[in-house]
C-alpha positions as CSV (number, residue, x, y, z in Angstrom):
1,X,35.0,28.0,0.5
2,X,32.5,27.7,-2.0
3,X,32.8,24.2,-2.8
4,X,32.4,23.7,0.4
5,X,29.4,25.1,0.7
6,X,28.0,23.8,-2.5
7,X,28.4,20.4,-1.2
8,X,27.1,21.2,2.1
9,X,23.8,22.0,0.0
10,X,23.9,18.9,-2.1
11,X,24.3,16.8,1.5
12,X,20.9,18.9,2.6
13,X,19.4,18.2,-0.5
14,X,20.0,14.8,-0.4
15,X,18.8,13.9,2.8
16,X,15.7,16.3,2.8
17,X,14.5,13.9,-0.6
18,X,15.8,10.7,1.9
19,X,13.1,12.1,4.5
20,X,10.7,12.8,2.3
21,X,10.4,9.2,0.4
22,X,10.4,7.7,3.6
23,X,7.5,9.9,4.7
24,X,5.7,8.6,1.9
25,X,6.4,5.4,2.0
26,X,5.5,5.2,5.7
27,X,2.3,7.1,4.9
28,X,1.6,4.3,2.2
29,X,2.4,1.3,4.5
30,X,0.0,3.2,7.2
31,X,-2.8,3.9,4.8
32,X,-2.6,0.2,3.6
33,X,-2.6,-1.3,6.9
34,X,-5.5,1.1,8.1
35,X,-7.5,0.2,5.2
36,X,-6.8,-4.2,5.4
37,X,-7.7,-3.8,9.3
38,X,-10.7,-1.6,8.4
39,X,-11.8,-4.3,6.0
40,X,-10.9,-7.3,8.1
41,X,-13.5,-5.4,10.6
42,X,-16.1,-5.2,8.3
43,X,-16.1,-8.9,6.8
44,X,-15.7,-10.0,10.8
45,X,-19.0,-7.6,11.8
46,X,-22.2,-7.0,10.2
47,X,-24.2,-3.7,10.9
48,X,-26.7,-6.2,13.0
49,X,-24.7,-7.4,15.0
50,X,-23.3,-3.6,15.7
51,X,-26.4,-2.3,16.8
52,X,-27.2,-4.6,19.5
């Protein structure tokens, strides 16, 4: 019963570090994307052209 437990906890474990690299990973992808967009914008627009 213990083992079974034990590996029940290891199978938790396991897939909580899964979720959490994917997270990150997606957070990294987002953060990336947000920042080429963010200077595609920028060399597209000048402050100018903005304001009018």
């Amino acid at each position: 019963m213990v083992s079974v437990e034990f590996k029940q906890e290891k199978h938790n474990a396991l897939i909580g570090i899964l979720m959490i690299v994917i997270a990150i990973l997606f957070l990294l992808y987002m953060g990336s994307s947000m920042v080429h967009s963010t200077k595609a914008f920028w060399e597209a627009n000048t402050i100018e052209r903005l304001l009018e």
